[in-house]
N, C-alpha and C positions, 0 to 999 in steps of 0.2 A: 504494500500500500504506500510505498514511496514514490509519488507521481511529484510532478513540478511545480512552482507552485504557477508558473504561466497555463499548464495546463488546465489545471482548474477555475482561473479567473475566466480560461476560455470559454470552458461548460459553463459555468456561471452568467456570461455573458450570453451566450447561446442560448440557453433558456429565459433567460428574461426577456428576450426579443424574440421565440418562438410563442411564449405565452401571451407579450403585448399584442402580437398580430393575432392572438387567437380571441384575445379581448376583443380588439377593433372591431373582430370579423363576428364576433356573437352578437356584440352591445350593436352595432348596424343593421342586424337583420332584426334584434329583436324589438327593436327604432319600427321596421317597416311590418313586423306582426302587429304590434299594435296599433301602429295607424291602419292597415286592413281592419281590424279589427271594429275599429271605430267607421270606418267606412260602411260597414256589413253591417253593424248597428241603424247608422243612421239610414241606411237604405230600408231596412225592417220595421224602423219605426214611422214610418210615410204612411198616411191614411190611405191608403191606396182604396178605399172605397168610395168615397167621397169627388175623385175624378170623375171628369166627364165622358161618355166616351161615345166617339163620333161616328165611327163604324165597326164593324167586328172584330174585337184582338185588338182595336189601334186606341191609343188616348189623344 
């Protein structure tokens, strides 16, 4: 277990810049879940009976 110690600062540095990009990459999608999320809401919550509707199938 006598390794260098440049080695280790290397793994050390290596992981902390594998996990920040794994941050980015979650904390951004989970950015665009939620706003679908809220999209889907808002679309569900639309009186949708309450339209007029002018020919068959069409509003």
């Amino acid at each position: 277990a006598d390794t260098h110690a440049s080695k280790k600062v290397s793994l050390v540095l290596n992981l902390s810049g594998v996990f920040c990009q794994l941050f980015m990459c979650t904390y951004s999608c989970d950015d665009v879940m939620q706003q679908s999320g809220n999209v889907s809401n808002a679309i569900f919550s639309i009186p949708w009976a309450i339209f007029p509707m002018n020919e068959a199938g069409t509003i």
